[in-house]
C-alpha positions in Angstrom: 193.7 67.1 114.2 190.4 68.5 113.1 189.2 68.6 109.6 186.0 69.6 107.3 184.0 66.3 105.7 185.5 67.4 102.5 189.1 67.3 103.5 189.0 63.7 104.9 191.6 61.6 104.0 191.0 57.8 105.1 193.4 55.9 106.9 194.5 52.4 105.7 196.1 50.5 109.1 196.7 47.6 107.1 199.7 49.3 104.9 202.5 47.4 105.5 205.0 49.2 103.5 205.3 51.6 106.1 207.3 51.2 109.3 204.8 50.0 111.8 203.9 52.9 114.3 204.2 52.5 117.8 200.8 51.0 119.4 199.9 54.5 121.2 200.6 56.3 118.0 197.8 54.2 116.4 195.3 54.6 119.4 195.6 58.1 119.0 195.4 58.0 115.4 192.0 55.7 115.5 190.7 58.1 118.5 191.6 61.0 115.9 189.7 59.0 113.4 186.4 58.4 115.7 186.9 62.4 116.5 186.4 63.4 113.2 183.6 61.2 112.2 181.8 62.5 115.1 182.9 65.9 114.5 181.8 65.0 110.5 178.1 63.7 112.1 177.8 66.4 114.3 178.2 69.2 111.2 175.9 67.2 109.4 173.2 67.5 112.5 174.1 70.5 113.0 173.3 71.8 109.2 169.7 70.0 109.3 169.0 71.5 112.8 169.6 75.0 111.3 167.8 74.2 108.2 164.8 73.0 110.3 165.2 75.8 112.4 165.0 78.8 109.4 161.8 76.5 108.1 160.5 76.6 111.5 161.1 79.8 112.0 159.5 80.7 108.4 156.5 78.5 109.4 156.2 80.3 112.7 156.6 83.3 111.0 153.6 82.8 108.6 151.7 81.2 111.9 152.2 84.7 113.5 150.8 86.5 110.6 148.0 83.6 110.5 147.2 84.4 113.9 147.0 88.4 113.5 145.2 87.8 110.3 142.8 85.8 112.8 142.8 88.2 115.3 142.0 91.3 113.3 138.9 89.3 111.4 138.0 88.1 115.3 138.3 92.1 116.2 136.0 92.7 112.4 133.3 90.1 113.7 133.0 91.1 117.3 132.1 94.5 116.1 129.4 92.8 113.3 128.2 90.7 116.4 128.1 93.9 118.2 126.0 95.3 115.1 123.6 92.2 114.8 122.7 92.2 118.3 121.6 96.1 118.2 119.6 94.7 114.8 118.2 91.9 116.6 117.2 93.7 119.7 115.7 96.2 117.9 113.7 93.5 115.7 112.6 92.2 119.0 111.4 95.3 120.1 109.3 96.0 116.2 108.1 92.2 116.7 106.9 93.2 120.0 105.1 96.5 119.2 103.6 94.6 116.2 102.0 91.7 118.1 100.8 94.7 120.8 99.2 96.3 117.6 97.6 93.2 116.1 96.0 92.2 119.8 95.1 96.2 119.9 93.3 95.4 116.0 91.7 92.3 117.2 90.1 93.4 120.6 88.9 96.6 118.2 87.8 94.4 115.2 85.9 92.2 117.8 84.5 95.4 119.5 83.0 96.5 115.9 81.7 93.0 114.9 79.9 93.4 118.0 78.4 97.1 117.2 77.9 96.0 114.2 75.6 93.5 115.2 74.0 95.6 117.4 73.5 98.6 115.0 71.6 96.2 112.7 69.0 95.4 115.4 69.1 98.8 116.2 68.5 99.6 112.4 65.6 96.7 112.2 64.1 98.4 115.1 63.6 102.0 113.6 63.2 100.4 110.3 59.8 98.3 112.0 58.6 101.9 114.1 59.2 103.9 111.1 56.7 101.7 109.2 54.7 101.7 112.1 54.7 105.1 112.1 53.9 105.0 108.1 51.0 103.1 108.6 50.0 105.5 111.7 49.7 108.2 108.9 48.1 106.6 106.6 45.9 105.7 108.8 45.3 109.5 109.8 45.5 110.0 106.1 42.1 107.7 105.5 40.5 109.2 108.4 41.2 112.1 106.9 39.8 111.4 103.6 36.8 110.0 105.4 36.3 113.2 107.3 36.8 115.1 103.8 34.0 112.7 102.2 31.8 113.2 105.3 31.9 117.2 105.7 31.1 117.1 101.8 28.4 115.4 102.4 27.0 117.4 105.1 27.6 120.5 102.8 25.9 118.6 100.1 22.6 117.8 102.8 22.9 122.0 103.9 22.9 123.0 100.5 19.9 120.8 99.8 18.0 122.2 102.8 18.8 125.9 102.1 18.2 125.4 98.5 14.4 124.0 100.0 14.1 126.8 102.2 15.1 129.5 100.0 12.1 130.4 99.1 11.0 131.8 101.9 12.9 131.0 105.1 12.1 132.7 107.9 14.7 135.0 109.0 15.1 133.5 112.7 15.1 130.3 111.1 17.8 130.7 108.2 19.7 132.3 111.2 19.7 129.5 113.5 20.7 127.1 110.6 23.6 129.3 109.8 24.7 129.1 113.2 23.9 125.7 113.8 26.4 125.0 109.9 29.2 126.8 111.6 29.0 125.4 115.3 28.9 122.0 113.3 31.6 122.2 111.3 34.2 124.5 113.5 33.7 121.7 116.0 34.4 118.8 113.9 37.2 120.6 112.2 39.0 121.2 115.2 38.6 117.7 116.4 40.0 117.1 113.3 43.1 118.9 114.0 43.5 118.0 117.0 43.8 114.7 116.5 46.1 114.9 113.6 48.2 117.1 115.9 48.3 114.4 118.6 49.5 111.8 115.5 52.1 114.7 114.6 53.7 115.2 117.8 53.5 111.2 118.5 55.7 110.4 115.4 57.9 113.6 116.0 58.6 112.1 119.8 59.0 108.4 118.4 61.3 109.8 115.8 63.6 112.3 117.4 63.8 109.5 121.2 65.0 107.2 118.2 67.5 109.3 116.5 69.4 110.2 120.0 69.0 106.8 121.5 72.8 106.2 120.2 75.4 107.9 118.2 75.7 104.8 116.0 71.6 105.3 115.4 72.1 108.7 114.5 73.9 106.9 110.9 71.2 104.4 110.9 68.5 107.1 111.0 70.1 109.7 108.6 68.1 107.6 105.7 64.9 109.1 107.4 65.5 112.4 107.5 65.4 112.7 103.4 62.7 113.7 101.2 60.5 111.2 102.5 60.4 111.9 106.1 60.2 116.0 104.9 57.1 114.7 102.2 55.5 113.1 105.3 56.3 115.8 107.7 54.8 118.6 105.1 51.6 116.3 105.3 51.1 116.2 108.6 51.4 119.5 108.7 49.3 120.3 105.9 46.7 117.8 107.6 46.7 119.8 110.8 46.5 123.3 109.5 
């Protein structure tokens, strides 16, 4: 005879106010007994095994939903991995062009230091010939005075002698000096310009082989072709007209 744990209803063998059962009677009744006990023990397992199995289920329940929580935010950063490596690479690939462009800068900053220092010796040069060529003129210009000075004095002497003879030159005479005046001083006059000329065309050569020696000179030179260079320029050519 089965019955629920609630409906138990112990057995006393040691009642002696009932008639004694027969001896198989009480085996079965104490094999009844160890029946329901283990029938009472295994409802008792049998309730905790279910209730671990709904909280097991319930935990593997939030587990699953763990795990595609996980696997969605896996999904979220492969795709932000995927997005950082196309940043990265493309970083890369700035970082690169940038050191190409600061090695392109340095060869081209080392390339001007170096003009640089040549344009200033070229710049010391043409500064040194253009005084030379300054103290060239003025050295024409003295000889020029000189020759100025000198051809006053000769018309200074002529005068002199005509104002002597004027009295009463002879004609052949007064002729010949006026021919020997003007052989005199047409010769030495062009002489004069010649020379000059020669200085002119000199400085115009030195100048001009100068200014097209380099493109870089041409900037170094452009302080030369102002006012002063016209001033001396109109002189020269004053000189030799």
């Amino acid at each position: 005879m089965r019955m629920s744990s609630g409906q138990r209803t112990p057995v006393s063998i040691s009642d002696t106010s009932a008639p004694s059962p027969p001896l198989d009677s009480l085996q079965e009744a104490m094999r009844d007994l160890l029946e329901l006990e283990r029938l009472d023990r295994v409802l008792h397992d049998d309730g905790d095994l279910r209730s671990k199995l709904k909280l097991a289920e319930s935990a593997n329940a939030e587990v699953d939903l763990a795990l595609k929580e996980t696997q969605y935010k896996l999904e979220v950063l492969q795709v932000e991995y995927g997005k950082l490596a196309k940043a990265n690479k493309a970083l890369t690939q700035w970082r690169d062009d940038l050191q190409l462009e600061r090695e392109e800068l340095v060869a081209a900053n080392t390339m001007f230091t170096k003009r640089h220092i040549v344009d200033g010796a070229m710049k010391e040069e043409l500064e040194t010939k253009y005084l030379g060529v300054c103290a060239q003129l003025s050295d024409v210009q003295n000889k020029y005075s000189g020759a100025q000075v000198e051809i006053g004095e000769l018309k200074a002497q002529i005068a002199t002698a005509n104002s002597a003879l004027a009295d009463t030159p002879p004609q052949d005479v007064e002729d010949d000096h006026r021919v020997l005046w003007n052989s005199q001083t047409q010769g030495y006059d062009q002489c004069l310009a010649l020379e000059v000329s020669a200085h002119v065309a000199a400085m115009r050569s030195l100048y001009f082989s100068n200014v097209h020696s380099s493109n870089r000179s041409k900037d170094v030179c452009s302080e030369y072709q102002g006012d002063s260079w016209n001033e001396t320029h109109t002189t020269l050519r004053s000189y030799s007209d």
